[in-house]
ZAMARGU-4260 file (C-alpha; in steps of 0.2 Angstrom, whole numbers, plus 5000, padded with zeros to 4 digits):
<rodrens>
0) 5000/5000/5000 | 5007/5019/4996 | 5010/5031/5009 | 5004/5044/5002 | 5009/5057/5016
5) 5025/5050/5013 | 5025/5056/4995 | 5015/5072/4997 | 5029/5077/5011 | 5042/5075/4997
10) 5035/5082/4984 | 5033/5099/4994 | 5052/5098/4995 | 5052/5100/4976 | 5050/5119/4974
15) 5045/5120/4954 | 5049/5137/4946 | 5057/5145/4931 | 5075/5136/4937 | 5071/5117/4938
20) 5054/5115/4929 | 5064/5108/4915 | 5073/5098/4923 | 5061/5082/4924 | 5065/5081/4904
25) 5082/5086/4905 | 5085/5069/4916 | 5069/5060/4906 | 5079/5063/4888 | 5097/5059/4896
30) 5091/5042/4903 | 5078/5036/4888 | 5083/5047/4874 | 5072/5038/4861 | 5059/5048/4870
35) 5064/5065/4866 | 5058/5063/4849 | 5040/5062/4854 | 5044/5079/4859 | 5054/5085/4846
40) 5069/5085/4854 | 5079/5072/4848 | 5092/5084/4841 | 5092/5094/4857 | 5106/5093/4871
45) 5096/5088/4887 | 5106/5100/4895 | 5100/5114/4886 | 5080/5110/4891 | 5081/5122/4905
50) 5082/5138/4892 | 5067/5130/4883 | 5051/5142/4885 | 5043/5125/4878 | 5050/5112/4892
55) 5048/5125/4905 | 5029/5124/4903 | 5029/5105/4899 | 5039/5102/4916 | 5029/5116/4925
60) 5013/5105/4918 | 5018/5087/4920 | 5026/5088/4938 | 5010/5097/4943 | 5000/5080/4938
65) 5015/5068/4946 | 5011/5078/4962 | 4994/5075/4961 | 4994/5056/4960 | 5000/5052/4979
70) 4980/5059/4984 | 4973/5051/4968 | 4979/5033/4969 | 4968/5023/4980 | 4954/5034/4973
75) 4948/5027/4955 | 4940/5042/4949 | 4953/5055/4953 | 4967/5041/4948 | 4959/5040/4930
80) 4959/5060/4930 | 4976/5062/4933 | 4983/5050/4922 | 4968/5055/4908 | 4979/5072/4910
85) 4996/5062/4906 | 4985/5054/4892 | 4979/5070/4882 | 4996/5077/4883 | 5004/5061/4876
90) 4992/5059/4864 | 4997/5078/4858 | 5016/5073/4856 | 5010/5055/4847 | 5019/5049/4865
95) 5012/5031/4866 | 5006/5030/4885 | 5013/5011/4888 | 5030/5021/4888 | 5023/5030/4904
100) 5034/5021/4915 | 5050/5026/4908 | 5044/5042/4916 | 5049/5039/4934 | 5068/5038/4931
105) 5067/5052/4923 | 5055/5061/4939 | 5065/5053/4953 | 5080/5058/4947 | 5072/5075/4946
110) 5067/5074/4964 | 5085/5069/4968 | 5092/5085/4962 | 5078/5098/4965 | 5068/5090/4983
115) 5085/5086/4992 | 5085/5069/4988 | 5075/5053/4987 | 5073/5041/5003 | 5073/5021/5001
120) 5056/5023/5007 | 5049/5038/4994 | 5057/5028/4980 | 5048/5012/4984 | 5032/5021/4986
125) 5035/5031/4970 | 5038/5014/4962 | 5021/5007/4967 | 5012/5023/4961 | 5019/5021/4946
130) 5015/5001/4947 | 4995/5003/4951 | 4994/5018/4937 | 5003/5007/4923 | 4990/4989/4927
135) 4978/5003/4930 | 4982/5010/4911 | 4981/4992/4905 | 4964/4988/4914 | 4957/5003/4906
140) 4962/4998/4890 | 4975/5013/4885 | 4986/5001/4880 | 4989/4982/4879
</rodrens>
């Protein structure tokens, strides 16, 4: 079971603003660069996101929802709103949703770097959160 408290605690340590909002895709494209393409940026440096008006928003926007999902995830309804929030953007970028959960090496390395680090404990609940919303994906039939 996720401690959610545990993750909501953690992600207040994550301070999003103009400085580190793209760095979720700065550490999502260094560690699964085929990815980048679904946002045209497989010619970018990953290094170079955080001067991206573009990533700033996209960060700003996707780590607002992996925030969210600690309150959503033994709720149904708020958990298939949350992740129907990842799925209209990924369906803008032709970003297949069963490549989802790539995303959370490239957020908990994020939260290494920008929330002062990520406990034994906040990983293993941010890898069941992940987990749920991937078999909850499948159920749903986003993806097979």
């Amino acid at each position: 079971m996720v401690n959610a408290q545990v993750l909501k605690d953690h992600a207040s340590k994550y301070k999003l603003g103009r400085d580190n909002a793209a760095e979720y895709f700065r550490q999502l494209f260094t560690k699964h660069p085929e990815l980048a393409k679904y946002y045209d940026a497989e010619d970018l440096d990953p290094d170079s996101l955080h001067k991206s008006q573009k990533f700033m928003m996209q960060g700003m926007q996707e780590m607002q929802i992996f925030f969210r999902l600690p309150d959503a995830i033994d709720d149904e309804k708020k958990l298939r709103s949350c992740l129907g929030d990842f799925k209209n953007i990924y369906e803008d970028n032709s970003f297949p949703i069963a490549e989802w959960g790539k995303t959370i090496d490239g957020f908990l390395a994020a939260m290494e770097k920008c929330a002062g680090g990520v406990s034994a404990d906040q990983k293993k609940n941010w890898e069941e959160v992940w987990k749920k919303s991937m078999e909850e994906m499948k159920k749903w039939g986003w993806f097979k």
